[in-house]
C-alpha positions, 0 to 999 in steps of 0.5 A: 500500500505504502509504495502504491501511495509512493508511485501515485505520488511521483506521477502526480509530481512528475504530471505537474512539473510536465503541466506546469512547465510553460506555465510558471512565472515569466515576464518581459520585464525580468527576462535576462535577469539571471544573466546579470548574475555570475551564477549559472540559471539552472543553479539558481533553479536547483537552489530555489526549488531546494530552498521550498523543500528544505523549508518544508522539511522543517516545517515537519517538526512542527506537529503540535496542534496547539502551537500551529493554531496558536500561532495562527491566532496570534493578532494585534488589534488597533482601534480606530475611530469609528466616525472617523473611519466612515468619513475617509471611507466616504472621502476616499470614495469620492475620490476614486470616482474623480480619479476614474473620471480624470483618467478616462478624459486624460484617456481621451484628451492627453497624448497618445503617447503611453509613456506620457499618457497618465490613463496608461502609467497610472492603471497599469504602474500605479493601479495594477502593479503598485496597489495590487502590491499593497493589498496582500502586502498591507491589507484590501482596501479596495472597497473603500476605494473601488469607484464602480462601488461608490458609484453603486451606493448613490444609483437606485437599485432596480431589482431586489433578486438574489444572484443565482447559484450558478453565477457563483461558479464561473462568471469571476474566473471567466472574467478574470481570464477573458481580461488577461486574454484582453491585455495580451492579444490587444493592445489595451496597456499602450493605447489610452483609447482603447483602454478608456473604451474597455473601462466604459464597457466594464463600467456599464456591465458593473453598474448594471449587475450591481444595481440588479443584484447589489452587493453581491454583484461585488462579492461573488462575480466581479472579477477585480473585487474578487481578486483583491479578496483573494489577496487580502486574505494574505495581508496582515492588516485587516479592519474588524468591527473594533478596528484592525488587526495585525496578524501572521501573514496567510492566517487568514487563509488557514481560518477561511479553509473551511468556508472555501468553496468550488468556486474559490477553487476555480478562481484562485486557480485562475489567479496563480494561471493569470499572473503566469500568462503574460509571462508564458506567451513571451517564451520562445516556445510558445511563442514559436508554437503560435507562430507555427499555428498561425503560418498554417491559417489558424488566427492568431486570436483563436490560438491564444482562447486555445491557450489560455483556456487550455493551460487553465484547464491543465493546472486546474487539472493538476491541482485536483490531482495532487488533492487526490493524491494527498489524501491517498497518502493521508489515508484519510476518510477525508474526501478529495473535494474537500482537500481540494477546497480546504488547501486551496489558499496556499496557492495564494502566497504563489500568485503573490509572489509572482506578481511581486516579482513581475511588476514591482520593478516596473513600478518603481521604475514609473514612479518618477513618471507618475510623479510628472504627469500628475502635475500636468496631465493632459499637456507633458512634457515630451520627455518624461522620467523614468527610474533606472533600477540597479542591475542587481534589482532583477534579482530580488524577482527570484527571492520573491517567488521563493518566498511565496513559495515558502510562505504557501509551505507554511499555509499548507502544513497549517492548514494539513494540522487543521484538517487531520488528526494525529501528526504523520497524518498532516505531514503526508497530505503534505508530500504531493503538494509540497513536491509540487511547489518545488517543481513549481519554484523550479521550472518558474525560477529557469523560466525567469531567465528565458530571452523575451520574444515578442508573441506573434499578436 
C-alpha cells in the first residue's frame, strides 16, 4: 500500500512539473535577469526549488496542534475611530470616482503617447502593479476605494433578486481570464483609447449587475473585487468591527479553509494561471508554437482562447490531482473535494509572489513618471522620467517567488494540522503538494531567465 501511495505520488509530481512547465512565472520585464548574475540559471533553479523543500522539511517538526493554531491566532488589534473611519471611507470614495473620471478624459484628451499618457502609467504602474502590491502586502482596501462601488451606493437599485447559484461558479474566473486574454492579444496597456473604451464597457456591465443584484454583484462575480479578496486574505492588516488587526501573514487563509468553496477553487486557480500568462506567451516556445499555428491559417486570436483556456484547464487539472493524491497518502476518510477546497489558499502566497516579482520593478521604475504627469496631465512634457533600477534589482524577482513559495509551505502544513488528526497524518497530505511547489519554484525560477520574444499578436 505504502509504495502504491509512493508511485501515485511521483506521477502526480512528475504530471505537474510536465503541466506546469510553460506555465510558471515569466515576464518581459525580468527576462535576462539571471544573466546579470555570475551564477549559472539552472543553479539558481536547483537552489530555489531546494530552498521550498528544505523549508518544508522543517516545517515537519512542527506537529503540535496547539502551537500551529496558536500561532495562527496570534493578532494585534488597533482601534480606530469609528466616525472617523466612515468619513475617509466616504472621502476616499469620492475620490476614486474623480480619479476614474480624470483618467478616462486624460484617456481621451492627453497624448497618445503611453509613456506620457497618465490613463496608461497610472492603471497599469500605479493601479495594477503598485496597489495590487499593497493589498496582500498591507491589507484590501479596495472597497473603500473601488469607484464602480461608490458609484453603486448613490444609483437606485432596480431589482431586489438574489444572484443565482450558478453565477457563483464561473462568471469571476471567466472574467478574470477573458481580461488577461484582453491585455495580451490587444493592445489595451499602450493605447489610452482603447483602454478608456474597455473601462466604459466594464463600467456599464458593473453598474448594471450591481444595481440588479447589489452587493453581491461585488462579492461573488466581479472579477477585480474578487481578486483583491483573494489577496487580502494574505495581508496582515485587516479592519474588524473594533478596528484592525495585525496578524501572521496567510492566517487568514488557514481560518477561511473551511468556508472555501468550488468556486474559490476555480478562481484562485485562475489567479496563480493569470499572473503566469503574460509571462508564458513571451517564451520562445510558445511563442514559436503560435507562430507555427498561425503560418498554417489558424488566427492568431483563436490560438491564444486555445491557450489560455487550455493551460487553465491543465493546472486546474493538476491541482485536483495532487488533492487526490494527498489524501491517498493521508489515508484519510477525508474526501478529495474537500482537500481540494480546504488547501486551496496556499496557492495564494504563489500568485503573490509572482506578481511581486513581475511588476514591482516596473513600478518603481514609473514612479518618477507618475510623479510628472500628475502635475500636468493632459499637456507633458515630451520627455518624461523614468527610474533606472540597479542591475542587481532583477534579482530580488527570484527571492520573491521563493518566498511565496515558502510562505504557501507554511499555509499548507497549517492548514494539513487543521484538517487531520494525529501528526504523520498532516505531514503526508503534505508530500504531493509540497513536491509540487518545488517543481513549481523550479521550472518558474529557469523560466525567469528565458530571452523575451515578442508573441506573434
Amino acid at each position: 500500500m505504502r509504495r502504491r501511495d509512493a508511485g501515485r505520488a511521483l506521477v502526480a509530481v512528475l504530471a505537474a512539473s510536465l503541466l506546469a512547465e510553460p506555465v510558471l512565472a515569466h515576464s518581459g520585464s525580468l527576462a535576462g535577469s539571471l544573466t546579470s548574475t555570475s551564477v549559472p540559471s539552472w543553479l539558481v533553479a536547483v537552489s530555489g526549488g531546494g530552498l521550498v523543500g528544505a523549508s518544508f522539511l522543517f516545517t515537519s517538526f512542527a506537529t503540535d496542534h496547539e502551537f500551529i493554531a496558536w500561532l495562527n491566532d496570534r493578532r494585534l488589534g488597533l482601534p480606530s475611530a469609528a466616525s472617523l473611519s466612515r468619513w475617509l471611507g466616504r472621502v476616499a470614495g469620492v475620490a476614486s470616482v474623480v480619479a476614474l473620471v480624470l483618467l478616462l478624459a486624460v484617456a481621451f484628451l492627453a497624448p497618445a503617447d503611453p509613456r506620457r499618457n497618465l490613463a496608461i502609467v497610472g492603471v497599469w504602474a500605479a493601479w495594477w502593479a503598485g496597489y495590487t502590491a499593497s493589498v496582500y502586502l498591507l491589507g484590501n482596501s479596495w472597497p473603500a476605494v473601488n469607484p464602480w462601488r461608490a458609484i453603486s451606493a448613490v444609483l437606485p437599485r432596480v431589482s431586489e433578486r438574489e444572484l443565482p447559484a450558478s453565477a457563483r461558479n464561473w462568471p469571476a474566473t471567466a472574467g478574470l481570464l477573458g481580461m488577461v486574454w484582453l491585455e495580451v492579444v490587444t493592445p489595451v496597456a499602450s493605447d489610452p483609447v482603447l483602454l478608456a473604451t474597455v473601462v466604459l464597457a466594464y463600467t456599464a456591465v458593473t453598474l448594471a449587475g450591481a444595481a440588479v443584484f447589489g452587493e453581491e454583484w461585488y462579492e461573488s462575480v466581479d472579477p477585480i473585487s474578487r481578486v483583491f479578496s483573494v489577496y487580502g486574505r494574505l495581508a496582515p492588516f485587516r479592519r474588524t468591527a473594533d478596528g484592525f488587526t495585525v496578524e501572521l501573514p496567510g492566517s487568514r487563509l488557514v481560518h477561511d479553509a473551511d468556508g472555501a468553496t468550488g468556486a474559490d477553487v476555480r478562481f484562485v486557480v485562475a489567479l496563480v494561471w493569470a499572473t503566469s500568462f503574460d509571462g508564458l506567451v513571451s517564451t520562445p516556445a510558445f511563442a514559436g508554437t503560435a507562430r507555427w499555428f498561425v503560418d498554417v491559417g489558424v488566427p492568431a486570436l483563436a490560438v491564444y482562447v486555445a491557450g489560455i483556456v487550455a493551460g487553465y484547464a491543465l493546472f486546474l487539472g493538476v491541482y485536483r490531482f495532487a488533492a487526490r493524491v494527498g489524501r491517498r497518502t493521508a489515508e484519510s476518510y477525508v474526501s478529495a473535494g474537500t482537500v481540494e477546497r480546504r488547501f486551496v489558499g496556499s496557492l495564494v502566497p504563489i500568485a503573490a509572489g509572482y506578481h511581486l516579482a513581475h511588476f514591482l520593478g516596473y513600478f518603481l521604475t514609473f514612479v518618477p513618471t507618475l510623479e510628472v504627469l500628475a502635475l500636468d496631465p493632459f499637456t507633458p512634457p515630451q520627455n518624461v522620467p523614468v527610474a533606472v533600477l540597479p542591475d542587481w534589482f532583477g534579482s530580488l524577482g527570484l527571492a520573491f517567488v521563493v518566498l511565496g513559495h515558502l510562505l504557501a509551505i507554511w499555509v499548507a502544513h497549517s492548514i494539513a494540522f487543521e484538517t487531520f488528526t494525529g501528526r504523520l497524518q498532516p505531514i503526508r497530505s503534505q508530500y504531493p503538494f509540497a513536491l509540487v511547489m518545488v517543481f513549481y519554484t523550479m521550472t518558474s525560477m529557469w523560466l525567469l531567465g528565458q530571452p523575451y520574444v515578442a508573441p506573434p499578436v
